[in-house]
C-alpha beads as a LAMMPS data file, in Angstrom:
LAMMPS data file: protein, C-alpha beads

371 atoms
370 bonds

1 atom types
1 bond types

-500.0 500.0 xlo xhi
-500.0 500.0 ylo yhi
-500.0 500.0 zlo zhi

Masses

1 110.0

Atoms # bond

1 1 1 0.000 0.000 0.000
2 1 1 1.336 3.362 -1.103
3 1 1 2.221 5.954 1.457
4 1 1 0.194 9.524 1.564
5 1 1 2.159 11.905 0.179
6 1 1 2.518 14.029 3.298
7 1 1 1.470 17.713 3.207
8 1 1 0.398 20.440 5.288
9 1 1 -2.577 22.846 5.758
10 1 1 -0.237 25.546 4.369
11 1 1 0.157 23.228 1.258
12 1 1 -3.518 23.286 0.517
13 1 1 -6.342 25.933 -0.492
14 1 1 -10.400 25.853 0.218
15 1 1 -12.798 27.005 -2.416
16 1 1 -16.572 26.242 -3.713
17 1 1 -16.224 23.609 -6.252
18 1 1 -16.225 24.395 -10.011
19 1 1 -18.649 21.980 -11.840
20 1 1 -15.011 20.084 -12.938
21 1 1 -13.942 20.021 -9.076
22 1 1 -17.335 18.628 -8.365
23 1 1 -17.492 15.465 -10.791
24 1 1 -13.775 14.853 -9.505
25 1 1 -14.657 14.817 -6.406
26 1 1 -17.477 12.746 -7.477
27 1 1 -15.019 9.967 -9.425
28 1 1 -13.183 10.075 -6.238
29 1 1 -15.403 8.938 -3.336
30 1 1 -17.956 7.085 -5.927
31 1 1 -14.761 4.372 -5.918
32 1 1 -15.925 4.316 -2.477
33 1 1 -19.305 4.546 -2.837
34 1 1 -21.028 3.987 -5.905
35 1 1 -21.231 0.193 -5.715
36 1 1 -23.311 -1.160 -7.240
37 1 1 -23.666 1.384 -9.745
38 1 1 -21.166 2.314 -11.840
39 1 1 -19.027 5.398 -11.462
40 1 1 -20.876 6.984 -14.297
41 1 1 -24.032 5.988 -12.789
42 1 1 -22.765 7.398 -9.818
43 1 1 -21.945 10.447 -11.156
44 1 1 -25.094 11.264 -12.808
45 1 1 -27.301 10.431 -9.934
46 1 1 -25.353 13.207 -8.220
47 1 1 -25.758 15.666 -10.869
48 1 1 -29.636 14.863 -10.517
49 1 1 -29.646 14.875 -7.044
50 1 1 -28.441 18.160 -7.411
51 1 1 -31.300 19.653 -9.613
52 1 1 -33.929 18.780 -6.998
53 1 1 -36.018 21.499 -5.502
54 1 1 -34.188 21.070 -2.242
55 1 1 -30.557 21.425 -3.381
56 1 1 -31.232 23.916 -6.779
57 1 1 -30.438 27.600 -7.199
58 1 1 -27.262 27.468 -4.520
59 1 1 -28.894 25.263 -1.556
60 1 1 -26.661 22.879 -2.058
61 1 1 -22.983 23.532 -2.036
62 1 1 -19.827 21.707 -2.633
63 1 1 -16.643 22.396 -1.157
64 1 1 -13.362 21.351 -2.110
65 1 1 -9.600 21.643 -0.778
66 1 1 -6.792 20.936 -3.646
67 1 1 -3.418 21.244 -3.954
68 1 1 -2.132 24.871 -3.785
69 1 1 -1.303 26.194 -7.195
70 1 1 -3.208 22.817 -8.680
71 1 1 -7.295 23.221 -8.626
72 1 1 -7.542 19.548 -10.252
73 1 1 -5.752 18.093 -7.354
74 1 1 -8.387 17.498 -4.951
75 1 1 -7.372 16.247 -1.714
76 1 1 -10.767 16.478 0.227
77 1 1 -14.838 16.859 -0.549
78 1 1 -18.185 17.634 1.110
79 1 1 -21.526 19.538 0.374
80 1 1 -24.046 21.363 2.448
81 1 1 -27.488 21.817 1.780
82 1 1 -29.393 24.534 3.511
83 1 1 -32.766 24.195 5.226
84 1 1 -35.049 25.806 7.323
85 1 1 -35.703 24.745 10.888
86 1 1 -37.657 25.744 13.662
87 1 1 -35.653 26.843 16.913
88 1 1 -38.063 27.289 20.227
89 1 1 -36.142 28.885 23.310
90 1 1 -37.236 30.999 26.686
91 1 1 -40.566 29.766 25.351
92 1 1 -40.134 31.947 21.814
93 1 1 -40.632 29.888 19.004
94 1 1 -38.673 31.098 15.037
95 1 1 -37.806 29.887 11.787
96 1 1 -34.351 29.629 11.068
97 1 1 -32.080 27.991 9.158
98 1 1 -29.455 25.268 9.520
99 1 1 -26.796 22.830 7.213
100 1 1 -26.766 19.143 6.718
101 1 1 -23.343 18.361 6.098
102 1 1 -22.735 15.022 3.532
103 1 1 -20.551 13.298 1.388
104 1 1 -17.217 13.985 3.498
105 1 1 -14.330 12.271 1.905
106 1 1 -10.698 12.476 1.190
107 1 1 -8.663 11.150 -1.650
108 1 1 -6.641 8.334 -0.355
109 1 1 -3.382 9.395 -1.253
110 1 1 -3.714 12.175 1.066
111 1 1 -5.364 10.204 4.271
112 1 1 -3.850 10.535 8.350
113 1 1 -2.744 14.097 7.883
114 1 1 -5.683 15.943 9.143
115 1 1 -7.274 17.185 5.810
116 1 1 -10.807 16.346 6.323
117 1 1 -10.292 18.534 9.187
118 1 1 -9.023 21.377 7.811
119 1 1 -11.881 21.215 4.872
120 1 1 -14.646 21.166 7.757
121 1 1 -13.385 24.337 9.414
122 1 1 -13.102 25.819 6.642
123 1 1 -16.588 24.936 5.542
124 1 1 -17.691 25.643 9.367
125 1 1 -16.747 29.404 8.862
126 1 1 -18.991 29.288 5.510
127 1 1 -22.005 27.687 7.097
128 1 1 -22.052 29.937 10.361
129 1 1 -22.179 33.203 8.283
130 1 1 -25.841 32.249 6.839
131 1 1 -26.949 29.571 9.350
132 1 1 -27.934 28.608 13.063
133 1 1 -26.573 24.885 12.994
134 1 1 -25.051 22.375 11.080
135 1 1 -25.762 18.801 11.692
136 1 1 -24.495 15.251 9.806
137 1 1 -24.603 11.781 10.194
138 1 1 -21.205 10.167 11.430
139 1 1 -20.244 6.791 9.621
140 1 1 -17.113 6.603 11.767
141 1 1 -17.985 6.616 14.887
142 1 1 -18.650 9.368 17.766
143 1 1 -15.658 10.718 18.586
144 1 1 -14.428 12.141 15.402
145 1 1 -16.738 14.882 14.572
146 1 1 -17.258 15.277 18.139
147 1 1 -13.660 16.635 18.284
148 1 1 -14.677 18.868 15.342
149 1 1 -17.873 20.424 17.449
150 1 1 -20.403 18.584 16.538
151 1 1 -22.195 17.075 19.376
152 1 1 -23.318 13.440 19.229
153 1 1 -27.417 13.112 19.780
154 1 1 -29.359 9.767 20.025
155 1 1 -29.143 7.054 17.714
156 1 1 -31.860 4.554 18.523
157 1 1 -33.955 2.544 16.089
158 1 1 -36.315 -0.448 15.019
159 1 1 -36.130 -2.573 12.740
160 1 1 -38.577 -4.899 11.644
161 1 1 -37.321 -7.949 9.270
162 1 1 -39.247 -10.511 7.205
163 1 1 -38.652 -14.101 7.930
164 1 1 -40.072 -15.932 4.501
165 1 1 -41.471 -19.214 4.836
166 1 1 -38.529 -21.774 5.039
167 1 1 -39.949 -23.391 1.616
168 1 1 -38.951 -20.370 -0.170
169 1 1 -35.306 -18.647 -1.227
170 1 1 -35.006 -15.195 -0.862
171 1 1 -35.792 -14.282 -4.883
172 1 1 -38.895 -16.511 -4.862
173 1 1 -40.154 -15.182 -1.125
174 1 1 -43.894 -13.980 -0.968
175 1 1 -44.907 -10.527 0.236
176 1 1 -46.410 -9.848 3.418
177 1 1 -49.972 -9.810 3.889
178 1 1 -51.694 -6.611 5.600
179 1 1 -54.202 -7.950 8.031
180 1 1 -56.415 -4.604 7.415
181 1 1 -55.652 -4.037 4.140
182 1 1 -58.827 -1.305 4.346
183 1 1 -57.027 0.435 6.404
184 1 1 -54.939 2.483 4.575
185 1 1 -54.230 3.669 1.161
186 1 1 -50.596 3.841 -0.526
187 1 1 -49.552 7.495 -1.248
188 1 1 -47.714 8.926 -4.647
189 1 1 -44.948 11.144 -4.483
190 1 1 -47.692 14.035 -6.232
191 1 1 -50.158 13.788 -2.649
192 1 1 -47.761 14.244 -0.160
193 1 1 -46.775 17.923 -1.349
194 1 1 -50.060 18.893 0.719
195 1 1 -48.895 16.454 3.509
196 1 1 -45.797 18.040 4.376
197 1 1 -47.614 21.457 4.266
198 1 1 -50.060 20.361 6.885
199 1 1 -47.244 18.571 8.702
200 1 1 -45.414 21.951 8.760
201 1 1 -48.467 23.586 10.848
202 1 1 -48.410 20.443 13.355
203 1 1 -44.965 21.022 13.907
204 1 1 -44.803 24.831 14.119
205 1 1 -47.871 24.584 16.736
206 1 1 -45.827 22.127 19.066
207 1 1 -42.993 24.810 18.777
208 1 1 -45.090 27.802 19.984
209 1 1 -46.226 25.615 23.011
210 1 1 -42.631 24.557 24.416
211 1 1 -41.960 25.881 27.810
212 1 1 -39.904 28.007 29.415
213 1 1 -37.053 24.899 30.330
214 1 1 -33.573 26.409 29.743
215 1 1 -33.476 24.361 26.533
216 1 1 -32.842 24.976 22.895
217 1 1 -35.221 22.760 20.961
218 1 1 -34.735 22.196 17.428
219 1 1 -36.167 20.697 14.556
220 1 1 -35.788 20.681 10.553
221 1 1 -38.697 21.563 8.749
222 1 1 -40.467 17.858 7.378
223 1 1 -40.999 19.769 3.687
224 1 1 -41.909 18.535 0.419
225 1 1 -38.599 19.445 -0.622
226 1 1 -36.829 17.122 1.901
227 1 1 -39.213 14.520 1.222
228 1 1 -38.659 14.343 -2.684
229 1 1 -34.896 14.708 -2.629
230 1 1 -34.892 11.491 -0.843
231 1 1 -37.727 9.754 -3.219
232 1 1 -35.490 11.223 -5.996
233 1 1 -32.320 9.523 -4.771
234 1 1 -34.036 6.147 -4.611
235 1 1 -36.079 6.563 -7.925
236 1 1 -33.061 7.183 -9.913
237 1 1 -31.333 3.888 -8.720
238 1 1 -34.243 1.793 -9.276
239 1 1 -34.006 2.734 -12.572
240 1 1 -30.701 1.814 -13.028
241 1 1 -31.029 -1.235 -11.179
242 1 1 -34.431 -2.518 -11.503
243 1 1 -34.355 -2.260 -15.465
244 1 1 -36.497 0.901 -15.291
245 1 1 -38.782 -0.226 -13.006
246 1 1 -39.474 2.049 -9.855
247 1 1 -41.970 2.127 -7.183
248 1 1 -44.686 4.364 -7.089
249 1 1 -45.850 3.930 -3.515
250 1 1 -43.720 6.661 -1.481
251 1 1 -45.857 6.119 1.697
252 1 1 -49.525 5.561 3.276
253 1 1 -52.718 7.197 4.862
254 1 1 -54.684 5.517 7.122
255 1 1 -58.408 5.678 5.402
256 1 1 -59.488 8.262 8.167
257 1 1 -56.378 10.548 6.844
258 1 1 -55.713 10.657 10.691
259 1 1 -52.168 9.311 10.430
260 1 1 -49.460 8.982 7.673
261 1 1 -45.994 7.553 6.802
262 1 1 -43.493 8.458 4.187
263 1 1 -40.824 6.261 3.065
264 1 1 -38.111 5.544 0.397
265 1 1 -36.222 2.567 -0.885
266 1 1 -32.787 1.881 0.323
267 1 1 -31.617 -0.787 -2.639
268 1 1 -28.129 -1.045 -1.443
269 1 1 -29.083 -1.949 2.082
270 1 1 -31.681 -3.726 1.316
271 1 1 -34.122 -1.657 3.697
272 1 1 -37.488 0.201 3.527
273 1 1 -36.621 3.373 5.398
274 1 1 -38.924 5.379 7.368
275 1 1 -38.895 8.781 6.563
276 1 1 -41.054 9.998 9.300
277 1 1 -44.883 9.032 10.571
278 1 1 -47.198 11.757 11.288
279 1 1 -49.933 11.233 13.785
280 1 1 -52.632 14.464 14.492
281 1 1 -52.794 15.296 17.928
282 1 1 -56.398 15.716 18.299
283 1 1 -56.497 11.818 17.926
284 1 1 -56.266 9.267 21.124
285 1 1 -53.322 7.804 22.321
286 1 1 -54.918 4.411 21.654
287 1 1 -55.863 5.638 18.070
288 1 1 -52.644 6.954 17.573
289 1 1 -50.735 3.265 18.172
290 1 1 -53.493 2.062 15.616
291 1 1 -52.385 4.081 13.072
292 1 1 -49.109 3.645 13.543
293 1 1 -49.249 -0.345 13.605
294 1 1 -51.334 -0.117 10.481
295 1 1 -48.944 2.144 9.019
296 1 1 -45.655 0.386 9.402
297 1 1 -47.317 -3.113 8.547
298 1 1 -47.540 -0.836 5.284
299 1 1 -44.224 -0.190 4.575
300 1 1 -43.353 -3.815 5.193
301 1 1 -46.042 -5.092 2.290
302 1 1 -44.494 -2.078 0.170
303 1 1 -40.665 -3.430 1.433
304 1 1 -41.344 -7.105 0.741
305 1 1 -43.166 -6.663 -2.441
306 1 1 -39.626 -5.098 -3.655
307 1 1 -37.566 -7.497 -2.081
308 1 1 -36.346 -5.883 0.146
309 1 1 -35.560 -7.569 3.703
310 1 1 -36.178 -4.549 6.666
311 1 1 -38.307 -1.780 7.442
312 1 1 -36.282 0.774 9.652
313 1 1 -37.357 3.342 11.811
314 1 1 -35.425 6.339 13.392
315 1 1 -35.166 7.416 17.188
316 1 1 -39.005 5.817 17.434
317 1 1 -41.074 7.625 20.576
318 1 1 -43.329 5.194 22.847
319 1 1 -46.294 5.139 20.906
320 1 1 -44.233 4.019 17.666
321 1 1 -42.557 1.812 19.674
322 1 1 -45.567 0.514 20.739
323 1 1 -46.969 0.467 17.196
324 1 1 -43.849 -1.843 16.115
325 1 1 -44.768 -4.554 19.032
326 1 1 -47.846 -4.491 17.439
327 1 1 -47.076 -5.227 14.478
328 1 1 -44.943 -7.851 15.331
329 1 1 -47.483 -9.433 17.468
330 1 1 -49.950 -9.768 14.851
331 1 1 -47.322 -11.506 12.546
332 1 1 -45.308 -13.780 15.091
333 1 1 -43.584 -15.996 12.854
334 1 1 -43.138 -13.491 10.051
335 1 1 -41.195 -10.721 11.352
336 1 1 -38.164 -10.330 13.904
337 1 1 -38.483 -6.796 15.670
338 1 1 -35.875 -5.321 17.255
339 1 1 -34.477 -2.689 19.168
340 1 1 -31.245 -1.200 19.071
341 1 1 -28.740 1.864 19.017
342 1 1 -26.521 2.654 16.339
343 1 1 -22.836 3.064 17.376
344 1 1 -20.912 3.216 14.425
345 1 1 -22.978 4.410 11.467
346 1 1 -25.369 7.484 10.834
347 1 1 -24.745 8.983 14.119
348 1 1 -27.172 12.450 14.182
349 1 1 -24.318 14.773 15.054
350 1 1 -25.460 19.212 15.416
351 1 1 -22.798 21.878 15.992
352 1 1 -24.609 25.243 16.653
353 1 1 -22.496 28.545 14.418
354 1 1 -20.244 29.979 16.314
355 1 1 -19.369 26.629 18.313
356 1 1 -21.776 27.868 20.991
357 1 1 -23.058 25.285 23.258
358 1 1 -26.286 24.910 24.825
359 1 1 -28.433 22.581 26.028
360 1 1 -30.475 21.078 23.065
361 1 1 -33.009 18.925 22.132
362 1 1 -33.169 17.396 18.641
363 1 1 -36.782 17.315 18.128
364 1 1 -37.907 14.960 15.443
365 1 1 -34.860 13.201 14.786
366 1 1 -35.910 11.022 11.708
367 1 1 -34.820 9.472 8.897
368 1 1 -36.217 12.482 6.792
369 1 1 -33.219 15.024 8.109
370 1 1 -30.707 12.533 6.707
371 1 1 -28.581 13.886 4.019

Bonds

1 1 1 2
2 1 2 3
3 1 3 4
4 1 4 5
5 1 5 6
6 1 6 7
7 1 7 8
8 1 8 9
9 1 9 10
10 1 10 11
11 1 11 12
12 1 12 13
13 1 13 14
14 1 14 15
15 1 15 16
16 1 16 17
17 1 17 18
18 1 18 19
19 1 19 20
20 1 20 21
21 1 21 22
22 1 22 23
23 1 23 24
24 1 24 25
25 1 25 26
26 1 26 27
27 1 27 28
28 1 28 29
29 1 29 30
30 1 30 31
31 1 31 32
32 1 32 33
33 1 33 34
34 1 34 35
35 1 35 36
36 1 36 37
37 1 37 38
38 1 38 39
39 1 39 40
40 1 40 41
41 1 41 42
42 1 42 43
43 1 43 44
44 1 44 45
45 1 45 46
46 1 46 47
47 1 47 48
48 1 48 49
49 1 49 50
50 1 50 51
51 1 51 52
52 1 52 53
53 1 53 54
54 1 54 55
55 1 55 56
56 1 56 57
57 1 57 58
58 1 58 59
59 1 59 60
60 1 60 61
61 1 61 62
62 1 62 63
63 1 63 64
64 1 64 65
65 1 65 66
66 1 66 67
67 1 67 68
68 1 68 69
69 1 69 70
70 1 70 71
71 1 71 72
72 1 72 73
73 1 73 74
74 1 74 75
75 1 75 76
76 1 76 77
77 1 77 78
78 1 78 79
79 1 79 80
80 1 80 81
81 1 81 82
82 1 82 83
83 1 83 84
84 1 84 85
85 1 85 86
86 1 86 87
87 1 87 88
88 1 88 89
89 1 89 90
90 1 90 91
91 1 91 92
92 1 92 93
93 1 93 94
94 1 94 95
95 1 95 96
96 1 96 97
97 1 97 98
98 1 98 99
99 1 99 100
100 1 100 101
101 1 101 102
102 1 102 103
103 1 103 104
104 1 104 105
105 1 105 106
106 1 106 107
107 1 107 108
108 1 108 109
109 1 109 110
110 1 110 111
111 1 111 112
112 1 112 113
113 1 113 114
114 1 114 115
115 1 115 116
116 1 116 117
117 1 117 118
118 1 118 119
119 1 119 120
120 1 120 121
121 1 121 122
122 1 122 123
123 1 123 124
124 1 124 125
125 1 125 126
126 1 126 127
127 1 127 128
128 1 128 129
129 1 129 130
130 1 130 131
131 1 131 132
132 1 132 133
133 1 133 134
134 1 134 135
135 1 135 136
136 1 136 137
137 1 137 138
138 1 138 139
139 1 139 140
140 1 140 141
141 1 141 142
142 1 142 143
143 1 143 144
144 1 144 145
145 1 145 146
146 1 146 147
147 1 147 148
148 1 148 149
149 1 149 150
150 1 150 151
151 1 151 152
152 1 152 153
153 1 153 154
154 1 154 155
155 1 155 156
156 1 156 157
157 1 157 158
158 1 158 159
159 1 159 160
160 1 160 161
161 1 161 162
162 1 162 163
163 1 163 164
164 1 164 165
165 1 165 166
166 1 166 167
167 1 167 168
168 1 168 169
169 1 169 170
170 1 170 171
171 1 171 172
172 1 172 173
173 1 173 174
174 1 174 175
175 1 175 176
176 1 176 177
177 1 177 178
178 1 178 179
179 1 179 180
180 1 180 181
181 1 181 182
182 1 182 183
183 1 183 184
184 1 184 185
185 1 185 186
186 1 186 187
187 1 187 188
188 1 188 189
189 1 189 190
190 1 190 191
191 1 191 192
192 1 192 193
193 1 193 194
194 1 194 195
195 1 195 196
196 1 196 197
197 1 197 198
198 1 198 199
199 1 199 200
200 1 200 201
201 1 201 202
202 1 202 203
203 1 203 204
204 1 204 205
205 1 205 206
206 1 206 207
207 1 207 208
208 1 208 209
209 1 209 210
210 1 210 211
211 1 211 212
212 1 212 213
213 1 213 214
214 1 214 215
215 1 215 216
216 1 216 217
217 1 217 218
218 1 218 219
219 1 219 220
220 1 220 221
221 1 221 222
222 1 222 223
223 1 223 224
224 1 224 225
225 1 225 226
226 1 226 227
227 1 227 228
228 1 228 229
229 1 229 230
230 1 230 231
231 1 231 232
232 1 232 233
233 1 233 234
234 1 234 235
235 1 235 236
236 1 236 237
237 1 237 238
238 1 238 239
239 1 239 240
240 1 240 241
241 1 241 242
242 1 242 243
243 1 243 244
244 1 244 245
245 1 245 246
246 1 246 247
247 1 247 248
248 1 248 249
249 1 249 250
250 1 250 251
251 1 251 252
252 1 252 253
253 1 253 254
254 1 254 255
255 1 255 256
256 1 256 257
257 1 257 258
258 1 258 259
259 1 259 260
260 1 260 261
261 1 261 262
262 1 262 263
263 1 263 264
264 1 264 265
265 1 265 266
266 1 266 267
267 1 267 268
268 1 268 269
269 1 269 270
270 1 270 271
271 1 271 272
272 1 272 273
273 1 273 274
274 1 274 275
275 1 275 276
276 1 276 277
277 1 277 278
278 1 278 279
279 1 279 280
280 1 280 281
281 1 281 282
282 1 282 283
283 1 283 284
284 1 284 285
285 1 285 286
286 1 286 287
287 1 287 288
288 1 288 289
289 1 289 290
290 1 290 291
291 1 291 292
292 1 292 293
293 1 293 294
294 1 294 295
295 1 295 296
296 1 296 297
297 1 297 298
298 1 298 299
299 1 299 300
300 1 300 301
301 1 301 302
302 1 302 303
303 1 303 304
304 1 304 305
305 1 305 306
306 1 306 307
307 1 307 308
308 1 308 309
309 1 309 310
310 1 310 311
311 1 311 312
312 1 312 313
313 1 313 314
314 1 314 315
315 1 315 316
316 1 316 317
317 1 317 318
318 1 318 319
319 1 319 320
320 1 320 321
321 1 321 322
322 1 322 323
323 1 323 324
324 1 324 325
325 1 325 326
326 1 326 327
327 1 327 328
328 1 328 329
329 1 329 330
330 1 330 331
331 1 331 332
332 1 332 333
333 1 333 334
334 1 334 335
335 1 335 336
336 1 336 337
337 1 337 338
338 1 338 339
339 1 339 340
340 1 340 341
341 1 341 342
342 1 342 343
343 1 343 344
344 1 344 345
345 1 345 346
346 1 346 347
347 1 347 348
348 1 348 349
349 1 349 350
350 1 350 351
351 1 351 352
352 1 352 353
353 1 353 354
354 1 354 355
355 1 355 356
356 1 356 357
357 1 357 358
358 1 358 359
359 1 359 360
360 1 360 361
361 1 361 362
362 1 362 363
363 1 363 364
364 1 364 365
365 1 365 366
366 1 366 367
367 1 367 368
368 1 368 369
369 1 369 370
370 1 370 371
């Protein structure tokens, strides 16, 4: 194995990527990461990813540090995307905005010599001039970023796997049966614009009623914007993947419209991740565990009809957890459901501008923030 070729910070210079720094970057980490697409494949879905109403017209930025003197050098890579969140503290509720941080990578030749580093202060200063917070999703652990200033928030999840009959392989596997199928109706990607919106309100509401509790609580806005970058993502793979097929089901409503659930298809992983589930408050608690069992036995017909294996939930509250036992209980031999923390992968990380600290609570902390 080659040796990095050591350098310094002096040797090195920050900028905004040019649309040739991006796809470089791009060629870099997709030997990384673009498996199993190819790196053209890879490339592309980043270019559309790019075009999507969250990330168009500057919200999404990339950031590059090359060689000094040599732009086509690049020795580290990330982008930001900008999005509005809603801050609550002293018992004042605003909008504001904050960062999700992605795609952090350096080229190999230049690993061990604290570049990534140097391109995320860099990139820090950027972000605090137009921004409240930053946040992103560790794949290497807690302590890393945590040295950086960004502090380390829960990581808990469900997930809820299909055991096929043992007469069956994998490929040949049957989907699983909802046991009220009446109870909900599958979603397309063009209803839940009006979702979010309402979603929005719900949120904004629980905002303005936070007490006074010497906390900062914090949450990004659920949007249509967030939602279809991440249908977008998984749309384009299918393509690529599936022969042009792609599901249209990007989530349910209970028949009431009481409750909903938005989701997307990991193909890689082999998951059905949950985006987020929205229960009204003026419902029950009772009624809201109802929807939410109905709702996730949903996404695991939707998950197993594409062959795919889980159906994964983010930092799920009691009455989702208690919505997953449900679900479970009503298919006992069909599904394994467990509950677990995440210590190594997609750790929620937030660093408030200016490195300020304060005592914080990372409301809604789904799979829909993830970036």
């Amino acid at each position: 194995m080659a040796q990095p070729m050591a350098i310094t910070a002096a040797d090195t210079e920050f900028c905004e990527a040019t649309p040739e720094q991006r796809e470089l970057a791009w060629k870099l980490n997709g030997a990384a990461w673009a498996r199993p697409m190819s790196i053209e494949t890879y490339v592309a879905r980043e270019i559309h990813l790019s075009e999507q109403e969250l990330t168009k017209d500057g919200s999404c930025k990339y950031w590059v540090l090359h060689l000094k003197g040599y732009p086509r050098q690049i020795i580290a890579s990330c982008e930001t995307t900008r999005k509005k969140v809603l801050i609550s503290e002293n018992g004042v509720s605003r909008e504001g905005y904050g960062y999700g941080i992605a795609s952090v990578y350096t080229n190999p030749d230049y690993r061990r010599q604290g570049m990534a580093a140097t391109l995320l202060r860099h990139v820090q200063k950027a972000m605090d001039r137009d921004s409240d917070l930053s946040v992103l999703y560790s794949d290497i652990g807690r302590q890393y970023y945590s040295n950086l200033g960004w502090h380390v928030f829960p990581s808990e999840e469900v997930t809820l796997t299909y055991i096929p009959p043992a007469s069956t392989s994998g490929n040949e596997a049957p989907a699983l049966q909802h046991t009220q199928p009446d109870s909900i109706r599958y979603l397309r990607l063009e209803e839940l614009r009006t979702l979010c919106e309402v979603d929005e309100l719900h949120l904004s509401a629980r905002f303005d009623r936070f007490p006074t509790d010497g906390k900062r609580h914090v949450a990004f806005l659920p949007s249509f914007a967030q939602m279809s970058w991440q249908v977008a993502r998984a749309e384009f793979v299918a393509g690529k993947l599936l022969n042009g097929k792609a599901p249209e089901n990007v989530g349910a409503i209970t028949s009431h419209g009481r409750a909903w659930i938005y989701w997307d298809h990991d193909w890689k992983s082999k998951k059905l991740k949950v985006l987020k589930i929205v229960t009204v408050l003026e419902s029950t608690q009772q009624q809201r565990i109802h929807d939410i069992r109905v709702l996730v036995e949903a996404a695991l017909v939707e998950a197993t009809t594409w062959g795919l294996e889980t159906v994964l939930l983010w930092n799920p509250d009691e009455e989702t957890a208690l919505g997953c036992k449900a679900v479970g209980d009503a298919h006992p031999h069909d599904l394994d459901v467990v509950f677990d923390e995440r210590i190594d992968d997609s750790i929620p990380s937030l660093r408030w501008a200016g490195g300020k600290h304060t005592d914080t609570v990372w409301e809604d902390n789904y799979y829909y923030g993830w970036c």
